[in-house]
C-alpha positions as CSV (number, residue, x, y, z in Angstrom):
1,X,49.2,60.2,-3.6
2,X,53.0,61.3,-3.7
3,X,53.8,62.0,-7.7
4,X,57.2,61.5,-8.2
5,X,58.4,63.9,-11.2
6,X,61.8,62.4,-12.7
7,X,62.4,66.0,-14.2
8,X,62.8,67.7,-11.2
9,X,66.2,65.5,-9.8
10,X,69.5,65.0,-10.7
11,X,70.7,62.5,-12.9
12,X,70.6,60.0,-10.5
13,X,67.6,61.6,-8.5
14,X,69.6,62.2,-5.2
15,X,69.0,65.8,-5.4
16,X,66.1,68.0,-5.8
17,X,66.7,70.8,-8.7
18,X,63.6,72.3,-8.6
19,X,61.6,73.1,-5.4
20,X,63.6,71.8,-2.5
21,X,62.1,71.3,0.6
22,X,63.2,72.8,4.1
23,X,63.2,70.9,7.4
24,X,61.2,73.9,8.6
25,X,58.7,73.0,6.0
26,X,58.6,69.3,6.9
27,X,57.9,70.4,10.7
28,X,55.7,72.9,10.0
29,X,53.6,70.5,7.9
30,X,53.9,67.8,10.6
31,X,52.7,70.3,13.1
32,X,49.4,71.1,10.8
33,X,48.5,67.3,10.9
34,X,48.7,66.8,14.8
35,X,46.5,70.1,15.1
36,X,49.2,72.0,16.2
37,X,49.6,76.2,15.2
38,X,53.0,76.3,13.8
39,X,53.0,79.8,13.4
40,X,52.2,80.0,17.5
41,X,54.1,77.0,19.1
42,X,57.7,77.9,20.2
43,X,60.3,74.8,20.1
């Protein structure tokens, strides 16, 4: 389950403070789940 900590935005929670994530991140994460290597596939 996603927790959501308020303390880590902005005032108006458009923007992460603390911690932000990379779209590298995001694809290397989404690579992991489809069994891909993302340290070995090229794009």
């Amino acid at each position: 389950m996603l927790k959501i900590n308020a303390d880590n935005n902005d005032k108006l929670g458009g923007e992460v403070i603390e911690r932000p994530v990379t779209f590298s991140e995001v694809n290397a994460t989404f690579y992991h789940v489809i069994g891909i290597d993302p340290n070995t596939s090229t794009a």
